[in-house]
N, CA, C and O atoms as a Tinker XYZ file with bonds, in Angstrom:
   352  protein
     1  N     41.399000   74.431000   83.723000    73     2
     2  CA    41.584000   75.546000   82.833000    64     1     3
     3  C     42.977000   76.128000   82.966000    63     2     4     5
     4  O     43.620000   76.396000   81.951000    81     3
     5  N     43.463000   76.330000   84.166000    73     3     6
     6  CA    44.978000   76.518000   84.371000    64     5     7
     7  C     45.785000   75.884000   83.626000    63     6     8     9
     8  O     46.522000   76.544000   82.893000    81     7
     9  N     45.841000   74.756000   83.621000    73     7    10
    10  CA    46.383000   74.184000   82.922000    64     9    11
    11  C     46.988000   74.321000   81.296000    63    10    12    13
    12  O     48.106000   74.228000   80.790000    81    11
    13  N     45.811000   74.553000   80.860000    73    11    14
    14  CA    45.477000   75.252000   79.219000    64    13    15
    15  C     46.462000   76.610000   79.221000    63    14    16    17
    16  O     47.394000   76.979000   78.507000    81    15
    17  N     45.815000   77.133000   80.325000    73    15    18
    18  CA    46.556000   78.913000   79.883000    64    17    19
    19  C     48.216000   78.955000   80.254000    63    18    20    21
    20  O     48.998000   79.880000   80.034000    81    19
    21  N     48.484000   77.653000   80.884000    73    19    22
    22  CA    50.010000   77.209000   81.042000    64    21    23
    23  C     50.401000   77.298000   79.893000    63    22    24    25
    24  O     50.739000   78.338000   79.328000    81    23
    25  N     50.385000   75.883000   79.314000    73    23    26
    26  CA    50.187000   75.716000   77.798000    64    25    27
    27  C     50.700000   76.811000   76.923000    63    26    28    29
    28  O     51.744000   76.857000   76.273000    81    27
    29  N     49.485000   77.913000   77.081000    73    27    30
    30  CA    49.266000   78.845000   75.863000    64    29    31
    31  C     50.465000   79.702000   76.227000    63    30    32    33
    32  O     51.105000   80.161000   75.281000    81    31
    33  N     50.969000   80.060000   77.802000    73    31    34
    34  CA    51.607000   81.282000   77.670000    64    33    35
    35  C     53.118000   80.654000   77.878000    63    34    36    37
    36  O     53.962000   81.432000   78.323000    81    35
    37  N     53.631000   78.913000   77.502000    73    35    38
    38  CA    54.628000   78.468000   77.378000    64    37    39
    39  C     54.547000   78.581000   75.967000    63    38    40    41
    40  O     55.557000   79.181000   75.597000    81    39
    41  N     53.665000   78.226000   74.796000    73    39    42
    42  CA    53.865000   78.374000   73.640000    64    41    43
    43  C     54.010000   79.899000   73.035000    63    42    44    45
    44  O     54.839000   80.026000   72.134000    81    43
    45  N     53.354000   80.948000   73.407000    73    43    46
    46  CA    53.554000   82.346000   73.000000    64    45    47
    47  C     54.967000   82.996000   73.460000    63    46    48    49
    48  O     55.459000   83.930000   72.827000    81    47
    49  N     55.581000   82.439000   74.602000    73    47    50
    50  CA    56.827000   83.016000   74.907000    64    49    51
    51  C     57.624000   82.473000   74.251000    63    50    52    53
    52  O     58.692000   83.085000   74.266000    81    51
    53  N     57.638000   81.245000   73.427000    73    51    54
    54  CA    58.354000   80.872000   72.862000    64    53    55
    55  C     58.804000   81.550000   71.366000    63    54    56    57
    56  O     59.600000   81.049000   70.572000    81    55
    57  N     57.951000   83.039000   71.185000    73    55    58
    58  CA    58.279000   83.405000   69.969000    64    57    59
    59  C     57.422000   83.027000   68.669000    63    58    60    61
    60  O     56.603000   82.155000   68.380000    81    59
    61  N     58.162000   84.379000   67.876000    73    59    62
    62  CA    57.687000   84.094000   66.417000    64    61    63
    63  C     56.368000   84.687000   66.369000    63    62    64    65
    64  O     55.701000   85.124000   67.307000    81    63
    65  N     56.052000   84.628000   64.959000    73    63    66
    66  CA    54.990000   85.493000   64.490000    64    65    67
    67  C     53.369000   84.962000   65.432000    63    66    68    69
    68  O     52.381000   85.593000   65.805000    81    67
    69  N     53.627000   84.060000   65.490000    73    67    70
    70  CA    51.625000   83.512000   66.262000    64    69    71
    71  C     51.836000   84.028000   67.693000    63    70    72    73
    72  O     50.826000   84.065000   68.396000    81    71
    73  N     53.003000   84.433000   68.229000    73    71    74
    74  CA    53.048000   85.122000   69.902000    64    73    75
    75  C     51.305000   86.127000   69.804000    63    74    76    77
    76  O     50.133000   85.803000   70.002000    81    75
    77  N     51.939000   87.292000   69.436000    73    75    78
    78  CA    50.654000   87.957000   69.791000    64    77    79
    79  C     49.336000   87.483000   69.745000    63    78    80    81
    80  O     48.548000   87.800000   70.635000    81    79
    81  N     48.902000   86.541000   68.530000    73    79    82
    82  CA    47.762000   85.724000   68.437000    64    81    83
    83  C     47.226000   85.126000   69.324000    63    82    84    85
    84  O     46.063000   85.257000   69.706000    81    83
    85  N     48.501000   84.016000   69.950000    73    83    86
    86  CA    47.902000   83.520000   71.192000    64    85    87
    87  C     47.563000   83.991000   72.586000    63    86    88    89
    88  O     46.883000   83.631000   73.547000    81    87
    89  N     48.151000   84.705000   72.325000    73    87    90
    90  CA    47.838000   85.740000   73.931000    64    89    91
    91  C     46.414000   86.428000   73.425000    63    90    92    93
    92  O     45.473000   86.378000   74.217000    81    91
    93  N     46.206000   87.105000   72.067000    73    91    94
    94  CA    44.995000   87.732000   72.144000    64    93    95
    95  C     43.773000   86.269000   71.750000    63    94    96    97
    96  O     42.581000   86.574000   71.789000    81    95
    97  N     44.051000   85.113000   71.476000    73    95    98
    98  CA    42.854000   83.921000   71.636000    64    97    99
    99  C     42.603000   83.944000   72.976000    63    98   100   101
   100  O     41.421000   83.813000   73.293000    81    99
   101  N     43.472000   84.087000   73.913000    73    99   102
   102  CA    43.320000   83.566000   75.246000    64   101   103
   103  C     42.637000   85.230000   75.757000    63   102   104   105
   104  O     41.761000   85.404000   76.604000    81   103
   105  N     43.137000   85.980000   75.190000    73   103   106
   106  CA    41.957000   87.049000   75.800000    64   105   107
   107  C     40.458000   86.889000   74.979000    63   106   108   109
   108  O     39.489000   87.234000   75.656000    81   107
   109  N     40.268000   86.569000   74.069000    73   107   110
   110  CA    38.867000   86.263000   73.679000    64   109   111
   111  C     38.557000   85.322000   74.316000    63   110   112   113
   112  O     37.422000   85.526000   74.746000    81   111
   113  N     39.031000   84.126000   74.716000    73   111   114
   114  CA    38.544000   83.028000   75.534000    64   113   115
   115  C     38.140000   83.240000   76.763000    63   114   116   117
   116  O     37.202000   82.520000   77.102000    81   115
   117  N     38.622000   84.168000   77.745000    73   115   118
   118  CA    38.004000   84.778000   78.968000    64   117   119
   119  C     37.053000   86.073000   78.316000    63   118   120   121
   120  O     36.688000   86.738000   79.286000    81   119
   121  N     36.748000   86.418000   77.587000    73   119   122
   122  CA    36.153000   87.665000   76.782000    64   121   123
   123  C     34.656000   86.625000   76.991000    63   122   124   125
   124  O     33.707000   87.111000   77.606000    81   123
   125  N     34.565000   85.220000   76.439000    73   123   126
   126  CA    33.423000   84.974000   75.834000    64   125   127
   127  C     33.464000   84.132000   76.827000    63   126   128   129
   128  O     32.646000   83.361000   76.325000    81   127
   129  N     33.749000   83.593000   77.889000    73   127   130
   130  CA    33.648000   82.875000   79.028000    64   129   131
   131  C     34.121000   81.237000   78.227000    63   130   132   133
   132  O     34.299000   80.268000   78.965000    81   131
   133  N     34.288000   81.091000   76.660000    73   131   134
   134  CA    34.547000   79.665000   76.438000    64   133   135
   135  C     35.578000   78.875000   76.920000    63   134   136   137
   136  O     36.733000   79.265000   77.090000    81   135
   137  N     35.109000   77.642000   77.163000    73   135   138
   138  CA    36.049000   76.480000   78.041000    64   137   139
   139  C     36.788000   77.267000   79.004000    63   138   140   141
   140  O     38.015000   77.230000   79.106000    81   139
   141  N     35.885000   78.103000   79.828000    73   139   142
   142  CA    36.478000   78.654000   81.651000    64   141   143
   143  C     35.156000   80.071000   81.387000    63   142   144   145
   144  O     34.575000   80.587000   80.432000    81   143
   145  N     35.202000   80.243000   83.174000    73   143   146
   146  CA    34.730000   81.000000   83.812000    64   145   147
   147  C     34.699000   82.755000   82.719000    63   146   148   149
   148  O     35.706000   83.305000   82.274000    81   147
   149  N     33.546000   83.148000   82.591000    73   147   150
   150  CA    34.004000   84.564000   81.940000    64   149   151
   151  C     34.464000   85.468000   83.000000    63   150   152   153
   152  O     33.784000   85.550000   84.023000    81   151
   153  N     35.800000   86.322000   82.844000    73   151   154
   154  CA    36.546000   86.836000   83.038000    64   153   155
   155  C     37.314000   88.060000   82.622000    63   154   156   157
   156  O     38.539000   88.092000   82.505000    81   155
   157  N     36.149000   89.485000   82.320000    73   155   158
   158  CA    36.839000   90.269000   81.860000    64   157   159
   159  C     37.967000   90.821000   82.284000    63   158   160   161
   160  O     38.452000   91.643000   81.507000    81   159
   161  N     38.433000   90.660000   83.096000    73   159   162
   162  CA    39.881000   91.221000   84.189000    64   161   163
   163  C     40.829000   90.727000   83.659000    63   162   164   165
   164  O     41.772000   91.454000   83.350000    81   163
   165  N     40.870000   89.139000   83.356000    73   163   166
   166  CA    41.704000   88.190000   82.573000    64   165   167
   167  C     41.901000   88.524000   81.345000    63   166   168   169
   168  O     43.007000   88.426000   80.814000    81   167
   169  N     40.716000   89.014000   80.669000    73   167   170
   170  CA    40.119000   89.144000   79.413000    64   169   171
   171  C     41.265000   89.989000   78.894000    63   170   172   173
   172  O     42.229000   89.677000   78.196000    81   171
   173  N     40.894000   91.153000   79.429000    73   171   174
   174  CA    42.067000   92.596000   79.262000    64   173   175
   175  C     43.017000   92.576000   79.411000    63   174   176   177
   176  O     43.613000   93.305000   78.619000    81   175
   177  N     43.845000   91.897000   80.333000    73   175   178
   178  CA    44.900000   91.780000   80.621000    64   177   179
   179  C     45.857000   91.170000   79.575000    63   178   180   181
   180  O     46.951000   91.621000   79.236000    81   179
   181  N     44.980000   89.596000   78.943000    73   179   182
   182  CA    45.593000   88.739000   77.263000    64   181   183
   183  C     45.741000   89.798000   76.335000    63   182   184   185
   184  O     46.701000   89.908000   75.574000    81   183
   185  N     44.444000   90.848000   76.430000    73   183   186
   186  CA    44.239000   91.419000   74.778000    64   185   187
   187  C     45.530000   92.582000   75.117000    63   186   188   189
   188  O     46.158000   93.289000   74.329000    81   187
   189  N     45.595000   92.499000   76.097000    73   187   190
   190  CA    46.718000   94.021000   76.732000    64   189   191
   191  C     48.151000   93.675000   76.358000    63   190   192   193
   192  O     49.064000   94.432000   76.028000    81   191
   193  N     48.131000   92.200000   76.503000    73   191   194
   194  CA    49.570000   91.860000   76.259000    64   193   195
   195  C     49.469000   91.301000   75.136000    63   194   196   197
   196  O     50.638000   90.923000   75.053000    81   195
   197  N     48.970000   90.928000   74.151000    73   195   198
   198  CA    48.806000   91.027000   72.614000    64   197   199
   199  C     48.948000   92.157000   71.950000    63   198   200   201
   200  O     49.589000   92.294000   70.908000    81   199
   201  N     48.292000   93.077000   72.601000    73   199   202
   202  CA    48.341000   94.481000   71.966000    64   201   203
   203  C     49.995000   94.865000   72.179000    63   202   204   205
   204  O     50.715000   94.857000   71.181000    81   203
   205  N     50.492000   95.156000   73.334000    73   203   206
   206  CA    51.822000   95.125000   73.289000    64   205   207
   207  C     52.915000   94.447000   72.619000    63   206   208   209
   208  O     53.990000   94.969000   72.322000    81   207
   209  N     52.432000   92.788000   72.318000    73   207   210
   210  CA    53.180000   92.041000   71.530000    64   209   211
   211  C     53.078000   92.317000   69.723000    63   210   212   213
   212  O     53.546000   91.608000   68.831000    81   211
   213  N     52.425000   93.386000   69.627000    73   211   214
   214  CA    51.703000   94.152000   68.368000    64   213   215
   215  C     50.257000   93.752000   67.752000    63   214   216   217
   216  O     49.920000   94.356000   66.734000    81   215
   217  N     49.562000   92.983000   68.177000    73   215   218
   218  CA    48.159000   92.327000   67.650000    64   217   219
   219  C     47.253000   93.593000   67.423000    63   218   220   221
   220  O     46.754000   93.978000   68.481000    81   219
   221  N     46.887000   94.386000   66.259000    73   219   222
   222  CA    46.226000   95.660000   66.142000    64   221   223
   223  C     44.887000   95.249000   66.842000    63   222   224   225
   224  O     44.392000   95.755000   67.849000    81   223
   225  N     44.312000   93.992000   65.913000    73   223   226
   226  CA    42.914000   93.564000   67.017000    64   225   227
   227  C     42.973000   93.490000   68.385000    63   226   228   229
   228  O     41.962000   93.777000   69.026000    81   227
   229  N     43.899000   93.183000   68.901000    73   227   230
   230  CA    43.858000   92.640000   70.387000    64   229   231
   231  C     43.564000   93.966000   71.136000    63   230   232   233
   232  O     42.870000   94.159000   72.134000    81   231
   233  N     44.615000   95.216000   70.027000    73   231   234
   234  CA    44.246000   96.678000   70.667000    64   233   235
   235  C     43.065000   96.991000   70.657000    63   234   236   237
   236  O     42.638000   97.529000   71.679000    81   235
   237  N     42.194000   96.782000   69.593000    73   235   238
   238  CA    40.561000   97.179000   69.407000    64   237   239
   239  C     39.761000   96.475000   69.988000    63   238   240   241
   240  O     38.610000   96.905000   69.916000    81   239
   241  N     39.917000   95.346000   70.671000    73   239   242
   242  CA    39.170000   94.102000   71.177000    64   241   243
   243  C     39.399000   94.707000   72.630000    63   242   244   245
   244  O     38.392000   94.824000   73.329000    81   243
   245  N     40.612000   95.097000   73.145000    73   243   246
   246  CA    40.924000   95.290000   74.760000    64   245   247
   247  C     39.843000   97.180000   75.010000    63   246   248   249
   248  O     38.971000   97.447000   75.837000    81   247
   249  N     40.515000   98.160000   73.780000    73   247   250
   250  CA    39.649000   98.758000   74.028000    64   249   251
   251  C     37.868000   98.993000   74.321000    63   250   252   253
   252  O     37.282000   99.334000   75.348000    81   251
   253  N     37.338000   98.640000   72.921000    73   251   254
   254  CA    35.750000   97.775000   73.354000    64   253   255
   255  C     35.614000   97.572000   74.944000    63   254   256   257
   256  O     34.964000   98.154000   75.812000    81   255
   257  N     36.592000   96.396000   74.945000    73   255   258
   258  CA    36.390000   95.563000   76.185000    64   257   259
   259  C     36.440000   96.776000   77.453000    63   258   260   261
   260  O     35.470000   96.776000   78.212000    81   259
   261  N     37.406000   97.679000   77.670000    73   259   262
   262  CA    36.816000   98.185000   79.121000    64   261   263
   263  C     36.082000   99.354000   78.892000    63   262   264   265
   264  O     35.775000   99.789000   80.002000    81   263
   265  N     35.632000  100.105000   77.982000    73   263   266
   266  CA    34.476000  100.532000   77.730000    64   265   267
   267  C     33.123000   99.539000   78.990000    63   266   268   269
   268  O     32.327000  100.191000   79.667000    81   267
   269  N     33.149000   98.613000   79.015000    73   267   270
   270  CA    32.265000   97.984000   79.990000    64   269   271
   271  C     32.885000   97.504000   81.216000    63   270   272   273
   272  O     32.240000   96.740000   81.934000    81   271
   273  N     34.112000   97.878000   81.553000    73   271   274
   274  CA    34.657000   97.507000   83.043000    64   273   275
   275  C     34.792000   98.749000   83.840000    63   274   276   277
   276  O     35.002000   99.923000   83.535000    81   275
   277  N     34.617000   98.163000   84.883000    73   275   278
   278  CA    34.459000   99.445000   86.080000    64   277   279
   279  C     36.041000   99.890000   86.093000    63   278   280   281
   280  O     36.899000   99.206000   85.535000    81   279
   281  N     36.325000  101.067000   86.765000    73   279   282
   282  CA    38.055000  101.639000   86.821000    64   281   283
   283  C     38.428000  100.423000   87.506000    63   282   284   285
   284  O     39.378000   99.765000   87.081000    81   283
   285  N     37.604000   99.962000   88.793000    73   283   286
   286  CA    38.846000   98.587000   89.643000    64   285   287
   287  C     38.906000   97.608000   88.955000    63   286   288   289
   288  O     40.059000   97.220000   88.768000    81   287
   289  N     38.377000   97.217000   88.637000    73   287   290
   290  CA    38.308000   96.138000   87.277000    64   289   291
   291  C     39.605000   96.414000   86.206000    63   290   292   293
   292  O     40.514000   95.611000   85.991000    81   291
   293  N     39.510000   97.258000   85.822000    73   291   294
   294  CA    40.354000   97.860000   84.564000    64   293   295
   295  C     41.566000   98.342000   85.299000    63   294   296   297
   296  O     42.578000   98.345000   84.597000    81   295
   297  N     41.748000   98.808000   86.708000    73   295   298
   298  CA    43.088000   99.054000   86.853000    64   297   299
   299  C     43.508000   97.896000   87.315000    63   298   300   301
   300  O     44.738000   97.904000   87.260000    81   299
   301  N     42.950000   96.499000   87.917000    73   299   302
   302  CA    43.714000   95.349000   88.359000    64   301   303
   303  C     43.708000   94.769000   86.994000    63   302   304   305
   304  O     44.056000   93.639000   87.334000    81   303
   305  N     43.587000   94.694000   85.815000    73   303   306
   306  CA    43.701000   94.284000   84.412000    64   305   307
   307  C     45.213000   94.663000   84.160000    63   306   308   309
   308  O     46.052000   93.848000   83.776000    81   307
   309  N     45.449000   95.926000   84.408000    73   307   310
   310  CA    46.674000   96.430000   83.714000    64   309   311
   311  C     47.578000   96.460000   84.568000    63   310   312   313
   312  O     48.716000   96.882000   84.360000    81   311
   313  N     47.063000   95.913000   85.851000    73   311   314
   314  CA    48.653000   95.701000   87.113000    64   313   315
   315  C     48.834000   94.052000   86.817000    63   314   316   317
   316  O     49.927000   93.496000   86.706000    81   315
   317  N     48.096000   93.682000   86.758000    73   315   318
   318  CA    48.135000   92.219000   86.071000    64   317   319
   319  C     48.896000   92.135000   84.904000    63   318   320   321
   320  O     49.563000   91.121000   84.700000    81   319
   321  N     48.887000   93.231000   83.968000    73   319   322
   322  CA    49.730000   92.387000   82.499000    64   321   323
   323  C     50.629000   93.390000   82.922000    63   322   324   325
   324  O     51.481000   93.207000   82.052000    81   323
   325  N     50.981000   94.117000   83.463000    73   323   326
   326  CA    52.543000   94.555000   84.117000    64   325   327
   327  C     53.132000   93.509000   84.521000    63   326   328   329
   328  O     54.101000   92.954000   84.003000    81   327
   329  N     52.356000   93.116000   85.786000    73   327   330
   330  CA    53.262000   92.244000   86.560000    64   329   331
   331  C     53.938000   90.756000   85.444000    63   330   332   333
   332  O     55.094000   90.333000   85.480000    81   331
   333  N     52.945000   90.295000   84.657000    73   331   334
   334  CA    52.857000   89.407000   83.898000    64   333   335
   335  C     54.634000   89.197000   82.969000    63   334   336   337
   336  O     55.561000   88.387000   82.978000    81   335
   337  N     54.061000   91.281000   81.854000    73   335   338
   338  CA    54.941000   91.343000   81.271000    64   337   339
   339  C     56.364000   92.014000   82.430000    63   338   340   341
   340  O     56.983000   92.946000   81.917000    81   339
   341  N     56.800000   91.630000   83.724000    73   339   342
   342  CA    57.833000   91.926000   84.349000    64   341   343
   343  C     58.240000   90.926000   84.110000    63   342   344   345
   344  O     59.300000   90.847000   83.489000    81   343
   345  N     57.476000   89.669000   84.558000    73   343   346
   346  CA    58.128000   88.196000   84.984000    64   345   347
   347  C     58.701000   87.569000   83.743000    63   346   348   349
   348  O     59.583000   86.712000   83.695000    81   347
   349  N     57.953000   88.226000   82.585000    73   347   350
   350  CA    58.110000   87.466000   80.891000    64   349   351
   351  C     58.991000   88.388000   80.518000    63   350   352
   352  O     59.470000   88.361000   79.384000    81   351
């Protein structure tokens, strides 16, 4: 599965209009556990950095989403797409 989300977050840094898209597929893809482990921590973190990359859904999809995560859950989500968006 690593592998894949390599992939996805070499093709989204590369720009252009589908950036935000792919970052918020890859947060629905840990959202719904398809092809990998479900992962709301992961989950939030894609739709977090979609939402930032402007994806309005990714904003309404991440919100929803921690509506059902505990605060530790939801604060290692958003030190995660910090750290993420430092390195990017």
């Amino acid at each position: 599965m690593a592998r894949f989300e390599i992939l996805d977050q070499q093709l989204a840094t590369m720009g252009g209009e589908a950036e935000a898209d792919t970052f918020c597929e890859m947060g629905l893809m840990y959202a719904a556990g398809r092809d990998c482990p479900l992962d709301f921590v992961a989950a939030h973190k894609w739709l977090n950095i979609a939402a930032i990359k402007g994806s309005q859904r990714a904003a309404e999809l991440r919100a929803d989403l921690a509506l059902s995560m505990s605060k530790t859950d939801l604060a290692e989500a958003l030190r995660s797409a910090r750290e993420w968006m430092t390195m990017h």
